[in-house]
Structures are given as structure tokens and as C-alpha cells.
C-alpha positions as CSV (number, residue, x, y, z in Angstrom):
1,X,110.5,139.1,129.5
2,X,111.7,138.1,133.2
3,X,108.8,136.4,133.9
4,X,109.0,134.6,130.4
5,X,112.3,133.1,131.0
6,X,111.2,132.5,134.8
7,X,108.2,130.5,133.4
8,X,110.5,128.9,130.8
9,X,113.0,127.7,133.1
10,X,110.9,126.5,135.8
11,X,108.9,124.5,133.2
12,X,112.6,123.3,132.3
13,X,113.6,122.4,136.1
14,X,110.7,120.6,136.4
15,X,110.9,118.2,133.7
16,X,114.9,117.8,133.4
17,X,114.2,116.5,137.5
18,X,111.2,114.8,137.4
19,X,111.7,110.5,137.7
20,X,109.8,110.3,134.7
21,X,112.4,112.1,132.7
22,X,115.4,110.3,134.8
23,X,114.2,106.9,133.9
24,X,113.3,107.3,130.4
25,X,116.6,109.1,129.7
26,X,118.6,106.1,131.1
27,X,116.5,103.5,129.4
28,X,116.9,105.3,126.0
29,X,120.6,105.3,126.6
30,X,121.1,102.2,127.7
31,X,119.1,101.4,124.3
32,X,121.7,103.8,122.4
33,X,124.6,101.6,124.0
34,X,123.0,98.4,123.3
35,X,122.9,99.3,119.4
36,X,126.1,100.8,119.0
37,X,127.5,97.8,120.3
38,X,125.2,95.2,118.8
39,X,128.1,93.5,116.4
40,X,130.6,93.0,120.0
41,X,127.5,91.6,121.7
42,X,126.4,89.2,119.0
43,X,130.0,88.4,118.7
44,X,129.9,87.4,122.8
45,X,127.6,85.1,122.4
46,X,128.7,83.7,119.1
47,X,132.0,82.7,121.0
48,X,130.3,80.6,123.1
49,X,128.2,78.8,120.7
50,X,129.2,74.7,120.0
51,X,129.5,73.9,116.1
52,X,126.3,71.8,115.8
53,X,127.4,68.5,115.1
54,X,125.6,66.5,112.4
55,X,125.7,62.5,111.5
56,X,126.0,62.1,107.9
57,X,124.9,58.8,106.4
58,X,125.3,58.1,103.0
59,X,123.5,56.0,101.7
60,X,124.5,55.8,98.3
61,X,128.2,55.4,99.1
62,X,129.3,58.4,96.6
63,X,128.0,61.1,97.3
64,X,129.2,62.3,100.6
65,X,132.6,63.3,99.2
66,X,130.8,66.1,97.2
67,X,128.2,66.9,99.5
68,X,131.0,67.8,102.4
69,X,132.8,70.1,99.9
70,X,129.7,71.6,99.3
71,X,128.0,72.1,102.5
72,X,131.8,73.6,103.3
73,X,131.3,76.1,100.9
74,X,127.9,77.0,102.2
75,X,128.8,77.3,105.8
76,X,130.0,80.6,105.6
77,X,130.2,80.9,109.4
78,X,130.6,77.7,110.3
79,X,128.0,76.5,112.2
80,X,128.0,72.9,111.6
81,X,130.2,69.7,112.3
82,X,129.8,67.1,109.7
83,X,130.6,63.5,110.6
84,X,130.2,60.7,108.0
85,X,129.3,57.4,109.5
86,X,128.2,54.3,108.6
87,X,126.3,53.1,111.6
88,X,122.9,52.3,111.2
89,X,119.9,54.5,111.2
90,X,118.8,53.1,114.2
91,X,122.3,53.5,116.2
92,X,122.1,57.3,114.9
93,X,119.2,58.2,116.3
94,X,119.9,56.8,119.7
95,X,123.1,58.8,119.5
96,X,120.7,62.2,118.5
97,X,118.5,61.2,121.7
98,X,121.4,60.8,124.2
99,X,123.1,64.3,123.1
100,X,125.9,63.2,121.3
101,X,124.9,64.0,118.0
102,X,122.7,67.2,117.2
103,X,121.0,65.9,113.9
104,X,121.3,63.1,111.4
105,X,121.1,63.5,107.6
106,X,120.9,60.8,105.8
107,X,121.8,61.2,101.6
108,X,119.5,58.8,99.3
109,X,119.0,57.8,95.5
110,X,115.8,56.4,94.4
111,X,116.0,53.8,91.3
112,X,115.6,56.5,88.7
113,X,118.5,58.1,90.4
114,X,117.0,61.4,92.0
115,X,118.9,62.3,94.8
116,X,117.3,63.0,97.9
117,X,117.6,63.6,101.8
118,X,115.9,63.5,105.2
119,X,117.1,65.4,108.2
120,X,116.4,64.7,111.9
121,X,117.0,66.1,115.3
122,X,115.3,66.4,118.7
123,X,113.9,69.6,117.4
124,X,113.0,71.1,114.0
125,X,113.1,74.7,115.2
126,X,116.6,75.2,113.9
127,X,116.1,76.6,110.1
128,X,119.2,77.5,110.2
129,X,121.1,74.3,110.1
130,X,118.1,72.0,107.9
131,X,118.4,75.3,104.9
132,X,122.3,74.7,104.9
133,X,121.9,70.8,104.5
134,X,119.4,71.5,101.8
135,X,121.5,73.9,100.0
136,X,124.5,71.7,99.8
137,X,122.7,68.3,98.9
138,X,120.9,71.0,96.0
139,X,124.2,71.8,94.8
140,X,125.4,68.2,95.0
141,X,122.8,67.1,92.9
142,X,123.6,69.9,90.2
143,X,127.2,69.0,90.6
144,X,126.5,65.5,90.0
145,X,124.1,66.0,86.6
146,X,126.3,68.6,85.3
147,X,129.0,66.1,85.2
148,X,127.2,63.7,83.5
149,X,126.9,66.2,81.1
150,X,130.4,67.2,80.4
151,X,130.1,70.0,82.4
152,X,133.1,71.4,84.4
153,X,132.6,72.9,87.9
154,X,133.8,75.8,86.7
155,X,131.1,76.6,84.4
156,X,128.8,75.7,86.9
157,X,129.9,78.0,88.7
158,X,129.8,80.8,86.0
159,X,126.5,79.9,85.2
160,X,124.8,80.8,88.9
161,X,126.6,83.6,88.9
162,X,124.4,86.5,89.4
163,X,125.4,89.2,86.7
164,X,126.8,92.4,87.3
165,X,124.5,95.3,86.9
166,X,125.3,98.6,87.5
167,X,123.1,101.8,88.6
168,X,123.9,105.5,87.2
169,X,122.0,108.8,87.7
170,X,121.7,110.4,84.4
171,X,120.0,113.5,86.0
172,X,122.6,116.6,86.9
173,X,122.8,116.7,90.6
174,X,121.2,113.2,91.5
175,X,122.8,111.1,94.5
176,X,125.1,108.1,94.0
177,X,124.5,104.7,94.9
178,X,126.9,105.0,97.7
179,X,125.3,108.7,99.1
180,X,121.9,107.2,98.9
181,X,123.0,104.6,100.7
182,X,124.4,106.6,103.3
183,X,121.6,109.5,103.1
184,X,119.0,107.0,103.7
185,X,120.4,105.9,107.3
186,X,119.9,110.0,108.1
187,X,116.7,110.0,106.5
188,X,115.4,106.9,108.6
189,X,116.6,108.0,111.6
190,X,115.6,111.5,111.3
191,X,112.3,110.1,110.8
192,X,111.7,108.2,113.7
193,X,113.4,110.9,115.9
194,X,110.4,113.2,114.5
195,X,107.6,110.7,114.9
196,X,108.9,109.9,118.6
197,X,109.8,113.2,119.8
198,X,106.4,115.2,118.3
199,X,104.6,112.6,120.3
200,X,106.6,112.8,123.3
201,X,106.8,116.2,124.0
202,X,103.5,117.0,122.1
203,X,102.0,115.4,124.0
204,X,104.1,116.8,128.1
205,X,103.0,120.2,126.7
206,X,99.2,119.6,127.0
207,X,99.5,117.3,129.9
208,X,101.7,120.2,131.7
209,X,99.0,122.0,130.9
210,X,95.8,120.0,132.0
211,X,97.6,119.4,135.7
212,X,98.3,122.9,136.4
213,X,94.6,123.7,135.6
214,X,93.7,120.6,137.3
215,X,95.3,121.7,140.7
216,X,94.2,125.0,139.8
217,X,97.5,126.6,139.8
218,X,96.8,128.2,136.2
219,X,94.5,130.8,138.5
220,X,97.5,132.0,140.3
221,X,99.7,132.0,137.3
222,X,97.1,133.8,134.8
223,X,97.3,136.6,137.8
224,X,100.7,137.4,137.3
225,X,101.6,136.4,133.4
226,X,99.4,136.6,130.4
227,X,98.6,133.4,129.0
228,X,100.0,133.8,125.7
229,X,103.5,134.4,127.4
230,X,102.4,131.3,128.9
231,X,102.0,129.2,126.4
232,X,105.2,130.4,124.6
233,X,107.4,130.2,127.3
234,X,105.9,126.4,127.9
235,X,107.1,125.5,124.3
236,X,110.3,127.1,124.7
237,X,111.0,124.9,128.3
238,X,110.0,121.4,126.5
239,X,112.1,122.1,123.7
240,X,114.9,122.8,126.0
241,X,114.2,119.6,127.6
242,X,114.0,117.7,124.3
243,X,117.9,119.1,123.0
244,X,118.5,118.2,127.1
245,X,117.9,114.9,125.8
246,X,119.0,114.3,122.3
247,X,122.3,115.5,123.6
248,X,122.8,113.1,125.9
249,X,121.5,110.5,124.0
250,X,123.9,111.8,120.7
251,X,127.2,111.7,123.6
252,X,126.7,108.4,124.6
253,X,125.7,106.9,121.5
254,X,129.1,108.9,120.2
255,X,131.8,107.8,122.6
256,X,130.2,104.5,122.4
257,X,131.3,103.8,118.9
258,X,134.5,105.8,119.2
259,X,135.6,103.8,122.1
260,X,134.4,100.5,120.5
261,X,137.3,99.4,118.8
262,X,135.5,96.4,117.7
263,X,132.5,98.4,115.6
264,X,134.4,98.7,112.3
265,X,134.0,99.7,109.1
266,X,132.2,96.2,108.5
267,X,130.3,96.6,110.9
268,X,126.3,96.9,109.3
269,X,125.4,99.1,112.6
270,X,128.6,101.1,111.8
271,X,127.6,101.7,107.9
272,X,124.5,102.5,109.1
273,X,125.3,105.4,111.0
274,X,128.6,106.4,108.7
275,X,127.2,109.3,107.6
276,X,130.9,110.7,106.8
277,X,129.3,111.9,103.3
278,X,126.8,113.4,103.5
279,X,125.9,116.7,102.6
280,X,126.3,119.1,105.4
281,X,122.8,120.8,103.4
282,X,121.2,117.5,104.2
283,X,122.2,117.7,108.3
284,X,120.9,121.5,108.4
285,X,117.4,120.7,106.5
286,X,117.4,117.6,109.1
287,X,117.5,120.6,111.9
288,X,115.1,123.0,110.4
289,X,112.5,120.1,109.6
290,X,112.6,118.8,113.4
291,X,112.4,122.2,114.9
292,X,109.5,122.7,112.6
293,X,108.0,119.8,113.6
294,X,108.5,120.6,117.3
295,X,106.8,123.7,117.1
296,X,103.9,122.8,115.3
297,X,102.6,120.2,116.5
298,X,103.9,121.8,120.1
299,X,101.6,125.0,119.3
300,X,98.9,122.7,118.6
301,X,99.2,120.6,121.6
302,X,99.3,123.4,123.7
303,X,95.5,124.8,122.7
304,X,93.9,121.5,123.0
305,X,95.5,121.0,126.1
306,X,94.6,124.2,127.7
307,X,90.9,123.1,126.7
308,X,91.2,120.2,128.6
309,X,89.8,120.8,132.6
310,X,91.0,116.7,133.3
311,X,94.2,115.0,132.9
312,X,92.2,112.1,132.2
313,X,91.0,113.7,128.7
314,X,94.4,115.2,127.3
315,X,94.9,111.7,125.4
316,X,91.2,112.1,123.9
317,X,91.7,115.7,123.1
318,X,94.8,115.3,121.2
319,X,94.0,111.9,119.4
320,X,93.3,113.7,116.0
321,X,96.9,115.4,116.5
322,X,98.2,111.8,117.2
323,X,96.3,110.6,114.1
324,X,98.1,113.5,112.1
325,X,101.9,112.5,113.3
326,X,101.1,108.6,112.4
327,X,99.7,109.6,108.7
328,X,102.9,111.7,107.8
329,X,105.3,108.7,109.4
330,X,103.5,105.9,107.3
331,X,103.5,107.9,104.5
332,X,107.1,109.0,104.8
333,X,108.0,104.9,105.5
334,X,106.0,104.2,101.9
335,X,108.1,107.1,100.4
336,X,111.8,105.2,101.7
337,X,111.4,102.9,98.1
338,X,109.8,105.5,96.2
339,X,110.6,109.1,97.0
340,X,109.9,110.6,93.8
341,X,106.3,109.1,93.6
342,X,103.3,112.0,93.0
343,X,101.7,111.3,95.9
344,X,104.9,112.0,97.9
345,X,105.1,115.0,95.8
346,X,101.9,116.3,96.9
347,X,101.6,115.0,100.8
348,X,105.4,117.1,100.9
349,X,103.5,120.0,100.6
350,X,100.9,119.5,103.6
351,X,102.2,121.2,106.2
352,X,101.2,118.7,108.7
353,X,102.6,116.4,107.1
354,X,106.0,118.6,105.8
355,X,108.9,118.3,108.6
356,X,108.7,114.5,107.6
357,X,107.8,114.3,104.3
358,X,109.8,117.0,102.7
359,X,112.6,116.1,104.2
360,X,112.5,112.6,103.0
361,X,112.7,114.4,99.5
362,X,115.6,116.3,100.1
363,X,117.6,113.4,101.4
364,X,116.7,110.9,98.5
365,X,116.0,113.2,95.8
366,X,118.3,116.0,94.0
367,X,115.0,118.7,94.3
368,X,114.5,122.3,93.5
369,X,115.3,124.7,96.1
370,X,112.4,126.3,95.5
371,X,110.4,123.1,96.4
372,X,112.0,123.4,99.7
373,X,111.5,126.7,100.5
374,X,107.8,126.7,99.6
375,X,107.3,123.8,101.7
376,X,109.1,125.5,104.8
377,X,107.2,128.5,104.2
378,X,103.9,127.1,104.4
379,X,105.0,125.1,107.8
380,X,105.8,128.5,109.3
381,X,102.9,130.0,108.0
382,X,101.0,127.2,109.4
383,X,103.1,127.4,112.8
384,X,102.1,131.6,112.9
385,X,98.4,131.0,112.0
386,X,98.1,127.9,115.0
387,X,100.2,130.4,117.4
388,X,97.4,133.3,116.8
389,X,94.5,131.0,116.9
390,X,96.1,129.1,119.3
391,X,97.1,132.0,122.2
392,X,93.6,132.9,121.7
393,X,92.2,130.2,122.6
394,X,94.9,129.4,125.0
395,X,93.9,132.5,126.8
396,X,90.3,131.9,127.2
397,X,90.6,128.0,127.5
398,X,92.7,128.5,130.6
399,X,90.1,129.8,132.3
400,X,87.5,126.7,131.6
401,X,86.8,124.2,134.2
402,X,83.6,122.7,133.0
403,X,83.2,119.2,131.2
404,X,82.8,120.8,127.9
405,X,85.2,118.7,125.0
406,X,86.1,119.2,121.7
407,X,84.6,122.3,119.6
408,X,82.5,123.3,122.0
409,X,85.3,124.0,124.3
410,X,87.2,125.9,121.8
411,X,84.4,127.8,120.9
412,X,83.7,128.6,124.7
413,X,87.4,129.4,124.8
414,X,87.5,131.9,122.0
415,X,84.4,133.2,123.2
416,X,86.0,133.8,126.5
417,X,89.3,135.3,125.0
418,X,87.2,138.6,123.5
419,X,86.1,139.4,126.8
């Protein structure tokens, strides 16, 4: 057992240290800080922004009265500067060119009466500020027919209106609007922190692996520990290195919106991450599903990297593994709008594809425990069966140097372990 935790710690010390780790670690922070203070960031440069000012010209002579009150009510933030003029086209356009105005609009009627408008500026690129002219010369024009019609603003106003619909969950036990809501930013996350981290440290394990037998340090180490203790005590040091990690990463993302006085309530990267109500079941499955997932898909790494006599074929060897973790994210994305879909069902219970899948159905979906808990089973009894197959051929795969790949090697491998 004291060489297990000597091979587990060193495995540890070696990654926590390495540059690799360092630089990745500081990068994913900085990301961490960058999102948790998105809303003060955007804010920055919001400050410094200009109003885009825009040349009105109205060439109707009555319309720019309404049109104003309109586009005000449009311009939510306030990104434009209207300024009626009655220069000429001509004059308004040299005025674009020489930066004093940023656009000109110009409000026409036709003989039938439609009401219409053209918009220029140096550049087009701008959607932002031609779809807020277009919305308030739309609304003009209603404006303007309705009250040829008798029609008060007022009713307008009712009439675009979207109705009020509300959603409850007749089912006993089924999630609010509001925890959905909530449960879905965990769910999200969770996922992407399952995808990312199986591939990450997946993928050290068998590349720790492959150099070791590369350099041919494995021959010195099979001398004095037995492989399977090996292998184990591998898993155990990643996984230490990937809580190493998360915790950082959880601190500083952490004191970066507690310290933020401006990320509040309103804030959409604050309600994203509010996860004030939900279920503390929801956070443990979240735990047992990654752990699952770890080991796993960290058991099967392992083998195939032990297989592996070059570093050079660790990402060819474990490409179907890769292949695996994609599948059960994509299908896990499709289940985010329909959770309770059969094929979700089913997929939930592939044990491959479980740590993502199966927890997406507890978060969104009021289940049976029993679902759970046959789902969890079967990833254990997955994780055992790859762990005994696995130190087996671990044990004999070690020991192959030759340019053998895929079955053959883990036939040779097995073949070896009997001996």
C-alpha cells in the first residue's frame, strides 16, 4: 500500500508541477474571471461608446414627429442620436463622408401614400442601428393607418401585445418554471465539465503511460510494483490532479462574483450560475455522475494506453473512446429541449453514455429513483468489468514494445498476462 500511494503521489507531483498544467490552469482561470465579470466588462466599453448620430430627413413633412417618438421607444439603450434636418440629400451625404453625421435616413411617401425609407452610411455593417430605424418607421406607418381608422394608440398597443401564457406541471414532483430554469444552468455546465474533463485527463492517463514505456521506465517500475497497482494508483494521481484543478478554478470563479459588486441579480451571467435553489439531490448526483465518468472512461484509457509502445499512437488508440465521449455530449445537448424523449430514455441507460445522459434526466425531469440507481449500477458494473479486463491487459500490455495496434495488441497483451 506504500508503494501505491508513493506511485499515486509522484504521478500527482508530476502533473500539479509540470508547465503544461501551470499554463493551462492560469488560462482556464483567467477564462473563469473573464466570465464572471463579462456584464462589468461589456459595461467598460459601453461607457465609452458615442450615441451614433443619424440625419433625419423628412420628406413628407409629417411624419418625423411620430417616427422620433417611436424610434425613442425602440431604443431601449440608447444607441442613436436623431437629428431632423432639412438640408438637402446631397449636403447630407457630404456631412456622412466628412464624419459628422454617422448615417442619414431619409422618410418618404409614394402617391398611393405607402410610407417608406432608405438608410445610408459609410458602412452597412451596423445591423444594429438600420433594424432600429426599420422598426420605428414600421411602427410609424401602423400608427399613422390605425388613426385613419379611428384607432387610439392605446389599442394599438393592446393589440401587439403578446398574451400571457402561463406553464404548470400537473405531474406530482415535476420542477417549476423557475427550478428548471435554474437546474438547467447545473445541467449545462455539468455537462461540459464531463465532456472536457473525460477528455483531458482520459486522455494524460494513457499518454502517462505511453512515455514511461517509451523511455522504458515501465521496466524498472514493473520490477518493483505490480502493474495492476499501477494502473490504479495512476487513476487515483490524475483524479487528484483534476479536484487540484476544479478547485482552483471553483475559488476564483467564486470570489470573483462575490467581490464583483457590479454582477447582480440582473445580471444574465449571474442568473446563470444562481443556483440558490436547487436541490442539494441534484448537486450530489452531479458528483457521483462526474466521478463515474472519471473512472470509466480513465480505466479505459489506461488499457489502451498501456498497449501503446509510441507516444505518437496514444491519440489513434484512443479515438474510439474519444468517439464515445462526443456521442454521449451531442446526445445529451439534443436532450437540453427534450429530456423526456425515448431515445434519451434509452441512451440513459448505456453506460458509456450514463454520467451525462442520466444526469441530464435527473436535473430536468422529476424520475424514479429506481431509474437512477439502475443506471448507476450498471456504470459501476461497467467500471468493475473494464478494471478486470483492463489490469489484465494492463499487466501484459506493459510489457509490449513492438508495433503491434489495436486488437492484436490487446490480444498479445492478454496473452502475455496468463504467463
Amino acid at each position: 500500500m506504500n508503494k501505491f500511494s508513493i506511485m499515486m503521489f509522484h504521478t500527482y507531483k508530476n502533473k500539479i508541477t509540470a508547465k503544461s498544467f501551470i499554463i493551462t490552469t492560469a488560462i482556464t482561470v483567467l477564462m473563469v474571471l473573464l466570465l464572471t465579470n463579462l456584464q462589468s466588462i461589456i459595461s467598460v466599453f459601453q461607457s465609452g461608446d458615442e450615441k451614433q448620430e443619424i440625419a433625419v430627413i423628412d420628406e413628407t413633412g409629417d411624419l418625423y414627429p411620430v417616427f422620433a417618438k417611436q424610434l425613442h421607444a425602440a431604443d431601449t439603450d440608447h444607441e442613436l442620436q436623431v437629428l431632423h434636418t432639412k438640408q438637402s440629400k446631397q449636403e447630407a451625404v457630404k456631412k456622412i463622408k466628412d464624419g459628422t453625421w454617422d448615417g442619414l435616413f431619409i422618410i418618404k411617401r409614394d402617391q398611393k401614400g405607402t410610407i417608406s425609407g432608405a438608410y445610408q452610411a459609410l458602412t452597412i455593417s451596423n445591423e444594429s442601428a438600420y433594424k432600429l430605424l426599420k422598426q420605428a418607421l414600421t411602427q410609424t406607418k401602423t400608427a399613422v393607418e390605425t388613426a385613419k381608422l379611428g384607432v387610439s394608440e392605446e389599442a394599438v398597443s393592446s393589440l401587439y401585445t403578446p398574451a400571457a401564457v402561463s406553464k404548470k406541471a400537473l405531474e406530482k414532483g415535476a420542477k417549476s418554471e423557475e427550478e428548471l430554469g435554474q437546474v438547467m444552468g447545473l445541467v449545462y455546465i455539468m455537462l461540459f465539465v464531463i465532456y472536457f474533463a473525460v477528455i483531458l485527463y482520459a486522455s494524460m492517463i494513457a499518454m502517462e503511460v505511453a512515455t514511461e514505456k517509451s523511455s522504458r521506465v515501465m521496466e524498472i517500475l514493473i520490477s518493483s510494483m505490480p502493474p495492476i497497482q499501477q494502473m490504479f494508483a495512476k487513476l487515483f494521481g490524475i483524479a487528484l490532479v483534476g479536484i487540484t484543478q476544479f478547485a482552483i478554478l471553483l475559488t476564483a470563479g467564486y470570489l470573483s462574483l462575490t467581490l464583483n459588486h457590479q454582477n447582480q441579480a440582473s445580471s444574465p451571467v449571474s442568473q446563470f450560475l444562481n443556483f440558490t435553489d436547487v436541490p442539494v439531490s441534484t448537486v450530489i448526483y452531479a458528483v457521483i455522475f462526474f466521478l463515474l465518468g472519471y473512472f470509466l472512461y480513465a480505466t479505459l484509457a489506461a488499457f489502451l494506453g498501456s498497449v501503446v509502445s509510441r507516444i505518437e499512437d496514444v491519440q489513434q488508440t484512443i479515438q474510439p473512446m474519444i468517439f464515445l465521449v462526443v456521442a454521449g455530449f451531442m446526445i445529451a445537448m439534443f436532450g437540453l429541449s427534450r429530456p423526456d424523449a425515448g431515445f434519451i430514455t434509452v441512451t440513459s441507460y448505456i453506460p458509456f453514455f450514463t454520467p451525462m445522459i442520466m444526469f441530464l434526466r435527473v436535473g430536468m425531469l422529476d424520475i424514479p429513483f429506481w431509474q437512477t440507481a439502475v443506471g448507476i449500477g450498471l456504470t459501476i458494473v461497467t467500471i468493475l468489468i473494464l478494471a478486470v479486463i483492463g489490469a489484465r491487459i494492463y499487466k501484459g500490455g506493459v510489457l509490449i514494445y513492438g508495433n503491434a495496434g489495436g486488437f492484436k495488441a490487446i490480444k498479445q497483451a492478454l496473452r502475455i498476462s496468463k504467463q
